[in-house]
PyMOL Python script that loads the backbone (N, CA, C, O; Angstrom):
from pymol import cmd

cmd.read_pdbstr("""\
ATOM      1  N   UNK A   1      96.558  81.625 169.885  1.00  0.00           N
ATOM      2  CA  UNK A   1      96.615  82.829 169.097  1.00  0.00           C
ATOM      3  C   UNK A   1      96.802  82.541 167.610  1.00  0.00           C
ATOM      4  O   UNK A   1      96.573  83.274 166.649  1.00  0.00           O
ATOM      5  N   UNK A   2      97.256  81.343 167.654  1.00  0.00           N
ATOM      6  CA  UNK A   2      97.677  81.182 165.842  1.00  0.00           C
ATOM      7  C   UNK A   2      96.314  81.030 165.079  1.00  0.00           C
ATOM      8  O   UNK A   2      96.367  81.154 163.856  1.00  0.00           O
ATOM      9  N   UNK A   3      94.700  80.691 165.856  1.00  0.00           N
ATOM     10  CA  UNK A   3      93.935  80.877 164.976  1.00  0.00           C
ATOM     11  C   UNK A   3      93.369  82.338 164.833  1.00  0.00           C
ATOM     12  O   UNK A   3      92.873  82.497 163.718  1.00  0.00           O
ATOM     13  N   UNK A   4      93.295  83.516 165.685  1.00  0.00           N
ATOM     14  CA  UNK A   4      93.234  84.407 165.766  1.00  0.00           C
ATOM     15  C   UNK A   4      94.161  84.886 164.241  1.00  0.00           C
ATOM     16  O   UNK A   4      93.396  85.387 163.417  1.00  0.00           O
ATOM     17  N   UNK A   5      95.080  84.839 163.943  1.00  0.00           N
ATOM     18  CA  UNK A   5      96.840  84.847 163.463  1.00  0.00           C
ATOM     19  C   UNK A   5      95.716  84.681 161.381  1.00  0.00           C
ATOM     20  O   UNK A   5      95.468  85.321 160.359  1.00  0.00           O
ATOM     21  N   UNK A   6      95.493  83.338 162.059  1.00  0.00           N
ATOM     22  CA  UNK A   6      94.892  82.927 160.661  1.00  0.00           C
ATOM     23  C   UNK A   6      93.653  83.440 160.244  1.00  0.00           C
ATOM     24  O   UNK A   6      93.453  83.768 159.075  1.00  0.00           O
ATOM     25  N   UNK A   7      92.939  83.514 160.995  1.00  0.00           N
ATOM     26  CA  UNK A   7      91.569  84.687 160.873  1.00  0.00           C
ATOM     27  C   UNK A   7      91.556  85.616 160.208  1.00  0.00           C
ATOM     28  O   UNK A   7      90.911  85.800 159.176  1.00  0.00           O
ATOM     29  N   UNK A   8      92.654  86.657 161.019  1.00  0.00           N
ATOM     30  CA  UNK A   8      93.111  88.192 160.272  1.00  0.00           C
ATOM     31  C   UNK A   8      93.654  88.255 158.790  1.00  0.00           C
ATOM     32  O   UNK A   8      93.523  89.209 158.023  1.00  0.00           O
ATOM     33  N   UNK A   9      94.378  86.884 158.498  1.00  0.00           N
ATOM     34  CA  UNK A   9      95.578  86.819 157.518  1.00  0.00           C
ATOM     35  C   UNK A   9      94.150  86.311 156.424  1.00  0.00           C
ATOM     36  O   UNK A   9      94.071  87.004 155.409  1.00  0.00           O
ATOM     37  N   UNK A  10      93.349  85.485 156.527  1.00  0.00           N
ATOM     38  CA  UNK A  10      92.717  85.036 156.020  1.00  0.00           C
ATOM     39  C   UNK A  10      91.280  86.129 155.490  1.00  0.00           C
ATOM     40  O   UNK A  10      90.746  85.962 154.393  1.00  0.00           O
ATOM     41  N   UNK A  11      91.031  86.719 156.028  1.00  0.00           N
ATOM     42  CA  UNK A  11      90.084  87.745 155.718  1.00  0.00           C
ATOM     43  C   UNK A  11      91.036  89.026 155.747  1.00  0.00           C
ATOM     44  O   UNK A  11      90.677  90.111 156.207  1.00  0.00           O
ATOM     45  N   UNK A  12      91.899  88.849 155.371  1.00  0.00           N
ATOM     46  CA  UNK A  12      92.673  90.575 155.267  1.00  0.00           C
ATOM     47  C   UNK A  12      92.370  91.725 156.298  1.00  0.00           C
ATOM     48  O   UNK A  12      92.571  92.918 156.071  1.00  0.00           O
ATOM     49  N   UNK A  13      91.853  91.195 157.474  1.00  0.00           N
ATOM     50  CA  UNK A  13      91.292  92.477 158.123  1.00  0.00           C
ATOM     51  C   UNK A  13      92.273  93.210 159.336  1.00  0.00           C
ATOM     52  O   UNK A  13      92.024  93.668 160.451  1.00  0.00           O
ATOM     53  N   UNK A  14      93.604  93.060 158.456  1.00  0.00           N
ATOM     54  CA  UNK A  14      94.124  93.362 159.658  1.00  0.00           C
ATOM     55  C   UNK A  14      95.531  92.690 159.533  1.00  0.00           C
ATOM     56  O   UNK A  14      95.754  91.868 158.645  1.00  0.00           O
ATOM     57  N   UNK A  15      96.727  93.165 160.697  1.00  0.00           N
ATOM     58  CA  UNK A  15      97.747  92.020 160.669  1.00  0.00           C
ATOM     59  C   UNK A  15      98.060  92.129 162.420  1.00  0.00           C
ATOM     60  O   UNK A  15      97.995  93.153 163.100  1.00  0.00           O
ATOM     61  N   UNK A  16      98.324  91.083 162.766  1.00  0.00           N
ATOM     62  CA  UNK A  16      98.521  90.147 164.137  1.00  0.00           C
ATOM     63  C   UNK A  16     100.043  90.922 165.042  1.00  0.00           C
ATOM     64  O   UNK A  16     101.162  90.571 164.668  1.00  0.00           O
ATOM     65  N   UNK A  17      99.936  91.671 165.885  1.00  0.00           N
ATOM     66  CA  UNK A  17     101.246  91.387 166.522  1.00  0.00           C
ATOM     67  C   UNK A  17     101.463  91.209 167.964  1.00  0.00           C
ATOM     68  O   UNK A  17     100.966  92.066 168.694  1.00  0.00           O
ATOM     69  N   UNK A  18     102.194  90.132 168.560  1.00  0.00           N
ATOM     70  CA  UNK A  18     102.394  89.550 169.835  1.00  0.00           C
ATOM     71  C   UNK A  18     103.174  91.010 170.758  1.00  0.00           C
ATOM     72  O   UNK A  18     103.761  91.899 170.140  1.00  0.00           O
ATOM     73  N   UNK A  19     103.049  91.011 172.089  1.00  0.00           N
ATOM     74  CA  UNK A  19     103.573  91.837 173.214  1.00  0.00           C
ATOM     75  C   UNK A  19     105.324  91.973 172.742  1.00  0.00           C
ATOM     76  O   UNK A  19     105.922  92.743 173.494  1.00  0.00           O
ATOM     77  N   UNK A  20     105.842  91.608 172.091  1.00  0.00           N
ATOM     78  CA  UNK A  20     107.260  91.880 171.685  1.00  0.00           C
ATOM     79  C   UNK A  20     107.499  92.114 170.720  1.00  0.00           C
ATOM     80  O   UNK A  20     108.678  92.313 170.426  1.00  0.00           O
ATOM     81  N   UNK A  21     106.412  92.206 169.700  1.00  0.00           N
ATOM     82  CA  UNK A  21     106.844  93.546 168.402  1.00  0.00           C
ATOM     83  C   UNK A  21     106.001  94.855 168.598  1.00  0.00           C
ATOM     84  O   UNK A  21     104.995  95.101 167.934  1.00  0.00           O
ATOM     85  N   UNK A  22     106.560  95.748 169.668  1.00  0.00           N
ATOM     86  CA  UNK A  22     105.919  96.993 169.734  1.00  0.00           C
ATOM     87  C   UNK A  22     106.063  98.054 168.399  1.00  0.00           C
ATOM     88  O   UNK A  22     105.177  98.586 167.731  1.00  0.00           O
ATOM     89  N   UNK A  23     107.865  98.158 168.270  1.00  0.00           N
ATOM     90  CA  UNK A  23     107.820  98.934 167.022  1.00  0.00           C
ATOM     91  C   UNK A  23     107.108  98.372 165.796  1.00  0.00           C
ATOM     92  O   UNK A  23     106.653  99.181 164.986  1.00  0.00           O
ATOM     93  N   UNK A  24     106.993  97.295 165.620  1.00  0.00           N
ATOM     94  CA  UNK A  24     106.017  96.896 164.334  1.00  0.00           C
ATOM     95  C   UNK A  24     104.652  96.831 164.426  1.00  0.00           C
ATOM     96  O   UNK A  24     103.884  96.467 163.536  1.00  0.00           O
ATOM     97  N   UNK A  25     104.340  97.241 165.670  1.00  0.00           N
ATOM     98  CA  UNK A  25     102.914  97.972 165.979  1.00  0.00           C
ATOM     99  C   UNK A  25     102.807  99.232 165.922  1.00  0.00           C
ATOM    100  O   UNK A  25     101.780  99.719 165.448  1.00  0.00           O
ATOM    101  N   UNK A  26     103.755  99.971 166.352  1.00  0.00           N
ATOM    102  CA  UNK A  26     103.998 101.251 166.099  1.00  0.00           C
ATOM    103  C   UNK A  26     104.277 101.560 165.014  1.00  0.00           C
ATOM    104  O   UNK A  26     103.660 102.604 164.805  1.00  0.00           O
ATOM    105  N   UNK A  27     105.065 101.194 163.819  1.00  0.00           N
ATOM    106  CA  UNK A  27     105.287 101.531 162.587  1.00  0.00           C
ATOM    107  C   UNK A  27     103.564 101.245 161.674  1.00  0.00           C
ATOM    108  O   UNK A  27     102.959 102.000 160.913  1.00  0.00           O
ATOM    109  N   UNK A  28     103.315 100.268 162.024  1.00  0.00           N
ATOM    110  CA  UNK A  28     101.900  99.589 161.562  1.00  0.00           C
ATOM    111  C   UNK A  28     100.839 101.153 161.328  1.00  0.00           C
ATOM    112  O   UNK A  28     100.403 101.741 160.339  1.00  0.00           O
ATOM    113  N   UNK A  29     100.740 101.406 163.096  1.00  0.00           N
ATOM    114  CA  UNK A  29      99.721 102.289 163.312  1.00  0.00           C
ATOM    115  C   UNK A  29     100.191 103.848 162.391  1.00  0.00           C
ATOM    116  O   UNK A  29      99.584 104.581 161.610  1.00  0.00           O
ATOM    117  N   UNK A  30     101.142 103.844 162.793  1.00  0.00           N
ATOM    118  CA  UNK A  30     101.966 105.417 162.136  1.00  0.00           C
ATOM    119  C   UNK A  30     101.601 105.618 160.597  1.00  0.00           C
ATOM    120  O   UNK A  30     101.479 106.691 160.005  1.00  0.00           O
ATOM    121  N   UNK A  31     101.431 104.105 160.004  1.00  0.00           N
ATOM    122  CA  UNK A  31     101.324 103.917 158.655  1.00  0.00           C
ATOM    123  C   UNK A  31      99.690 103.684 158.428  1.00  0.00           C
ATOM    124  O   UNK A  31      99.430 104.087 157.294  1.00  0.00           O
ATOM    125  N   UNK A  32      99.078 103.427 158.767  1.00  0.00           N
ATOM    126  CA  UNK A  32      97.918 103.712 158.297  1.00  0.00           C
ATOM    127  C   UNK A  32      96.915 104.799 158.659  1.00  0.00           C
ATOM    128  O   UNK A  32      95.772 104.947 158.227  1.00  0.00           O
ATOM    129  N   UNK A  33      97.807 105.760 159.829  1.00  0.00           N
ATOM    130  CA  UNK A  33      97.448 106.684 159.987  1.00  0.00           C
ATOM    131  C   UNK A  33      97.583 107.820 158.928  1.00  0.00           C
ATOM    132  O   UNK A  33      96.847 108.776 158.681  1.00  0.00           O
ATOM    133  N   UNK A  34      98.985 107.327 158.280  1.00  0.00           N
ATOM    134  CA  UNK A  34      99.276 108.742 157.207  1.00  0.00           C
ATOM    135  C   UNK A  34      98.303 108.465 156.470  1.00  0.00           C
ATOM    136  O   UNK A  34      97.617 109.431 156.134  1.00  0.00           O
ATOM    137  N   UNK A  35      97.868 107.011 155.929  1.00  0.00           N
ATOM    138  CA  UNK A  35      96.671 106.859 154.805  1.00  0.00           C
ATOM    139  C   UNK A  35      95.320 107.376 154.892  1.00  0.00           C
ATOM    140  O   UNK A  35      94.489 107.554 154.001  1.00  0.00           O
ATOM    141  N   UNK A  36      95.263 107.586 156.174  1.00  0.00           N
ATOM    142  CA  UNK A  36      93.912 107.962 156.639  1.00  0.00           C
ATOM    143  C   UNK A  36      94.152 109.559 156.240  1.00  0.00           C
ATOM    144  O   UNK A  36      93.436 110.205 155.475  1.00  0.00           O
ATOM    145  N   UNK A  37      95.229 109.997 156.883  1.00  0.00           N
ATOM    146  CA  UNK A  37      95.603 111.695 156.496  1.00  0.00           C
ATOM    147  C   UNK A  37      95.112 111.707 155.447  1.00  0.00           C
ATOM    148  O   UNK A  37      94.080 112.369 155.341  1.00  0.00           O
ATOM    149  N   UNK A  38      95.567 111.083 154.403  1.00  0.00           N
ATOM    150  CA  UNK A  38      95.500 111.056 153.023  1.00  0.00           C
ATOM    151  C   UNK A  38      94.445 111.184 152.331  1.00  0.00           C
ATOM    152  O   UNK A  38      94.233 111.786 151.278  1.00  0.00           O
ATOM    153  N   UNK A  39      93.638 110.425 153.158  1.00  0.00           N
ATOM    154  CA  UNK A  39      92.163 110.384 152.427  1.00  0.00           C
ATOM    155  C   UNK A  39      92.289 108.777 152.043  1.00  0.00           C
ATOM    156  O   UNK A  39      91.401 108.341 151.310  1.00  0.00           O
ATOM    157  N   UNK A  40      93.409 107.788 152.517  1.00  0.00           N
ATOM    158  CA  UNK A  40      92.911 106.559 151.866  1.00  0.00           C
ATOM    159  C   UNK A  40      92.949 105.604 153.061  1.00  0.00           C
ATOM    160  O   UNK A  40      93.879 104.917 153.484  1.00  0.00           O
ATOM    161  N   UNK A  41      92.142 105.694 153.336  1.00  0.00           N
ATOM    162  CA  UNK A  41      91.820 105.043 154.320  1.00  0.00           C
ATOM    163  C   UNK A  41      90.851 103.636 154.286  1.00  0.00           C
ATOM    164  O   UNK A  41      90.357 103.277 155.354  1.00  0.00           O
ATOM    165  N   UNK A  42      90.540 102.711 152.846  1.00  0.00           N
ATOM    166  CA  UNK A  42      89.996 102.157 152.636  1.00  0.00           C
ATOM    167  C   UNK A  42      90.156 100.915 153.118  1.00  0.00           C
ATOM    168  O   UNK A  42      91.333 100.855 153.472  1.00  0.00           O
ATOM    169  N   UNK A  43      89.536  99.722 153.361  1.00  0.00           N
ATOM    170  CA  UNK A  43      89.813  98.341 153.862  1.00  0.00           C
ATOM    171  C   UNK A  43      90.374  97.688 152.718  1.00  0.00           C
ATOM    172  O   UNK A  43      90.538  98.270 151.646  1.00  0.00           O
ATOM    173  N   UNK A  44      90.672  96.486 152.925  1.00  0.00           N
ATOM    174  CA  UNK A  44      90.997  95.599 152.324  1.00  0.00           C
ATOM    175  C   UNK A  44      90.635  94.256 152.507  1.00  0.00           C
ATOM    176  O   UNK A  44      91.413  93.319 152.331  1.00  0.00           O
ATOM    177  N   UNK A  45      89.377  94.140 152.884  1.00  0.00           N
ATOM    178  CA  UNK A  45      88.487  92.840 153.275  1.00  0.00           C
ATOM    179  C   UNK A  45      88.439  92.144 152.182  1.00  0.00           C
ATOM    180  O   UNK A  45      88.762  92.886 151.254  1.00  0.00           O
ATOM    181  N   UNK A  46      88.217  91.170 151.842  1.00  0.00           N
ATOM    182  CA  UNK A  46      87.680  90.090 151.270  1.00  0.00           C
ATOM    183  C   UNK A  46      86.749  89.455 151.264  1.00  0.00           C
ATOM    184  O   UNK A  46      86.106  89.693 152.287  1.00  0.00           O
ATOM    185  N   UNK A  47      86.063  88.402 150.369  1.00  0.00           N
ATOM    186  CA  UNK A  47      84.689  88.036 150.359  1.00  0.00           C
ATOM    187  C   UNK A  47      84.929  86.832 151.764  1.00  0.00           C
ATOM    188  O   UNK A  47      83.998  86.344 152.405  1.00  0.00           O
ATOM    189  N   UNK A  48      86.535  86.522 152.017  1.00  0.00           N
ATOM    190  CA  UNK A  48      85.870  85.236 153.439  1.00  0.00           C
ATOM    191  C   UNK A  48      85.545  86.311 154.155  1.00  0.00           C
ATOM    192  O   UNK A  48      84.939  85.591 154.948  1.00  0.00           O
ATOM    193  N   UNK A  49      85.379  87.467 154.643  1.00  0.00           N
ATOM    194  CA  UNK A  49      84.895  87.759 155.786  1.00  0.00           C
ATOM    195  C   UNK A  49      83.548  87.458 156.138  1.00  0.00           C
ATOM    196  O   UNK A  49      83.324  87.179 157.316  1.00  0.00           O
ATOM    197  N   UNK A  50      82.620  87.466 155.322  1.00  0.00           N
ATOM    198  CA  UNK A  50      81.224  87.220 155.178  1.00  0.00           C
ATOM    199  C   UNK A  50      80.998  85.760 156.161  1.00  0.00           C
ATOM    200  O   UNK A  50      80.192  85.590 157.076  1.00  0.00           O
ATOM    201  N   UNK A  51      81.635  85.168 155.811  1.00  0.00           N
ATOM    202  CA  UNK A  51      81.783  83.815 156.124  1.00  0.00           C
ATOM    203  C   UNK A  51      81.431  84.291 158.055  1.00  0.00           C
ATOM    204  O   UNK A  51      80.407  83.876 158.599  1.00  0.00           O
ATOM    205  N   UNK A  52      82.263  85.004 158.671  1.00  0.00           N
ATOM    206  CA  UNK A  52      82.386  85.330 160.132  1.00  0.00           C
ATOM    207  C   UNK A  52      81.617  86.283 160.272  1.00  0.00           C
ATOM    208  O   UNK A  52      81.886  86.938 161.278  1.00  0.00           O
ATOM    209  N   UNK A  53      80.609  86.718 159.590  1.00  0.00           N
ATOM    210  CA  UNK A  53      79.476  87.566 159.807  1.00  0.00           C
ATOM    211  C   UNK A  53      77.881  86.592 160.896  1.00  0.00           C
ATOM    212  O   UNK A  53      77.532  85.413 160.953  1.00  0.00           O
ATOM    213  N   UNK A  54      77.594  87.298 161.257  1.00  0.00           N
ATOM    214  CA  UNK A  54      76.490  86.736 162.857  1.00  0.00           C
ATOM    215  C   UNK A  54      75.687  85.768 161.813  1.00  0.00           C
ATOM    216  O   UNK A  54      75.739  84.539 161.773  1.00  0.00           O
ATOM    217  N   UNK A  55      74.917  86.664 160.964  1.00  0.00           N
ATOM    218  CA  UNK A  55      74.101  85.693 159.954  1.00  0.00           C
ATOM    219  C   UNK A  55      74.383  84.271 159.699  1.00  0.00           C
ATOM    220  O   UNK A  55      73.797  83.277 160.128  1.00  0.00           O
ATOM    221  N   UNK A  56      75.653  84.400 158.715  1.00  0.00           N
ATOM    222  CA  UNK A  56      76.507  83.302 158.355  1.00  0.00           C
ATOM    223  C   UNK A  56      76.740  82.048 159.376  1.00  0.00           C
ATOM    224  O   UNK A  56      76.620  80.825 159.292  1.00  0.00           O
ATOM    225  N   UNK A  57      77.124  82.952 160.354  1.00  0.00           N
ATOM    226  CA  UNK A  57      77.454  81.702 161.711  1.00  0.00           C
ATOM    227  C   UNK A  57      76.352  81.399 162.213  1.00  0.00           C
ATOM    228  O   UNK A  57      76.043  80.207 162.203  1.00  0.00           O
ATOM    229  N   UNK A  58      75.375  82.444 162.835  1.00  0.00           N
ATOM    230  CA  UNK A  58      73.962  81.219 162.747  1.00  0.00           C
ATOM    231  C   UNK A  58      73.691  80.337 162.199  1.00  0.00           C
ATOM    232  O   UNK A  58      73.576  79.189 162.629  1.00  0.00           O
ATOM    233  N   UNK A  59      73.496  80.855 160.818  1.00  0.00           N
ATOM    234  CA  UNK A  59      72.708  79.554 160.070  1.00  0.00           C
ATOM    235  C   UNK A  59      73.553  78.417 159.875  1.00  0.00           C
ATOM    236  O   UNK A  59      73.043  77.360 159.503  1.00  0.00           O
ATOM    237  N   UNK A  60      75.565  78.560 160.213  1.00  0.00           N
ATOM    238  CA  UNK A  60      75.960  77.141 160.218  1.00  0.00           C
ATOM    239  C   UNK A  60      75.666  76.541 162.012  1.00  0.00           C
ATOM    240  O   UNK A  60      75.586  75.326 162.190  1.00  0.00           O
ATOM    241  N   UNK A  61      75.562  77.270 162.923  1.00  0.00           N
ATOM    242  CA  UNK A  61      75.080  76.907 164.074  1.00  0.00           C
ATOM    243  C   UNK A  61      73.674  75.842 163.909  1.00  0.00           C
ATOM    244  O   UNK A  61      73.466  74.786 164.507  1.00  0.00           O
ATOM    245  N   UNK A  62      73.047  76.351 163.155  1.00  0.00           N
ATOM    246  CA  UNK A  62      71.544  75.771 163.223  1.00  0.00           C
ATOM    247  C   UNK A  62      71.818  74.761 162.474  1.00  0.00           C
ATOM    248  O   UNK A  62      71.285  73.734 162.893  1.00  0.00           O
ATOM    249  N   UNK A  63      72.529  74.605 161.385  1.00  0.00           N
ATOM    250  CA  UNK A  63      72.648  73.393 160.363  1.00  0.00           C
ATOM    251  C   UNK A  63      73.157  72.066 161.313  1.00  0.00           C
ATOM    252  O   UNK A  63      72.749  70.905 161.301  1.00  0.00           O
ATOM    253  N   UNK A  64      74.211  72.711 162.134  1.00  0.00           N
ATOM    254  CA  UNK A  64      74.966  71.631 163.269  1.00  0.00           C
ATOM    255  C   UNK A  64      74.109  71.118 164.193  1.00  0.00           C
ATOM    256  O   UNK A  64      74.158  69.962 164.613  1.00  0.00           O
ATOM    257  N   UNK A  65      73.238  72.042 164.556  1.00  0.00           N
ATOM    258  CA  UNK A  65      72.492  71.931 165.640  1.00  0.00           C
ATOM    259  C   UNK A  65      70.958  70.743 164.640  1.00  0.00           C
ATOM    260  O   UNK A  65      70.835  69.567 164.984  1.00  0.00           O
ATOM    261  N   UNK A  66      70.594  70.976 164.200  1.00  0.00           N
ATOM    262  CA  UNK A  66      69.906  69.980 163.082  1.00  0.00           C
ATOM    263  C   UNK A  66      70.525  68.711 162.574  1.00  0.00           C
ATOM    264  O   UNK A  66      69.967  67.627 162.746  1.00  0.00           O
ATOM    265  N   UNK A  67      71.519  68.816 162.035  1.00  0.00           N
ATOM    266  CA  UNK A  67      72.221  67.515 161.435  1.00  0.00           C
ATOM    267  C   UNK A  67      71.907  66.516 162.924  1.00  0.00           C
ATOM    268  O   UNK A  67      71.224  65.493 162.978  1.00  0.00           O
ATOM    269  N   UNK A  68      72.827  67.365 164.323  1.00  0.00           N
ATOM    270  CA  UNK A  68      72.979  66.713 165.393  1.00  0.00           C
ATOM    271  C   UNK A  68      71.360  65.611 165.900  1.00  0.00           C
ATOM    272  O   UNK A  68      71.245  64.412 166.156  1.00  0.00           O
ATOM    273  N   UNK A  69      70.496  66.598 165.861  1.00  0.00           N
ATOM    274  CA  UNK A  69      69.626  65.941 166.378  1.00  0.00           C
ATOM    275  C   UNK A  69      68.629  65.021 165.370  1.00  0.00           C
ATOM    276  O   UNK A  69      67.539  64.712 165.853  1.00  0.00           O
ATOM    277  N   UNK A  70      68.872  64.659 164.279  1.00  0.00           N
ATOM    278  CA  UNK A  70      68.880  63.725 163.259  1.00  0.00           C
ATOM    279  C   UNK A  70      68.952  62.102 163.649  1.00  0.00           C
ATOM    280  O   UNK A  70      68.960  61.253 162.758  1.00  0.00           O
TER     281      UNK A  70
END
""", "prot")
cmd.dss("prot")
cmd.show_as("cartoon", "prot")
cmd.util.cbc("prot")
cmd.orient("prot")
């Protein structure tokens, strides 16, 4: 789970919580629900996300897959 952990933390998309922080899942959700009330409901992604986009990972799939058979 800790790369999962680093994924989220690393592309901002989100924050991580294990089966024994319920209330800090619950406070989490409660809280970005009021933002949404609000009207702000915006992300907070970053440019690594791109990086974990299908495109992106293909074409490093194919680069691996090329180098390999070199």
């Amino acid at each position: 789970m800790q790369i999962l952990r680093t994924l989220i933390k690393h592309t901002h998309s989100g924050q991580y919580f294990n089966y024994l922080e319920k209330q800090k899942l619950k406070e989490h959700i409660l809280e970005k629900y009021a933002l949404f009330k609000n009207g702000n409901n915006e992300g907070q992604l970053n440019d690594h996300i791109n990086s974990y986009k299908r495109e992106n990972l293909t074409k490093t799939l194919a680069k691996t897959i090329a180098y390999t058979w070199e």
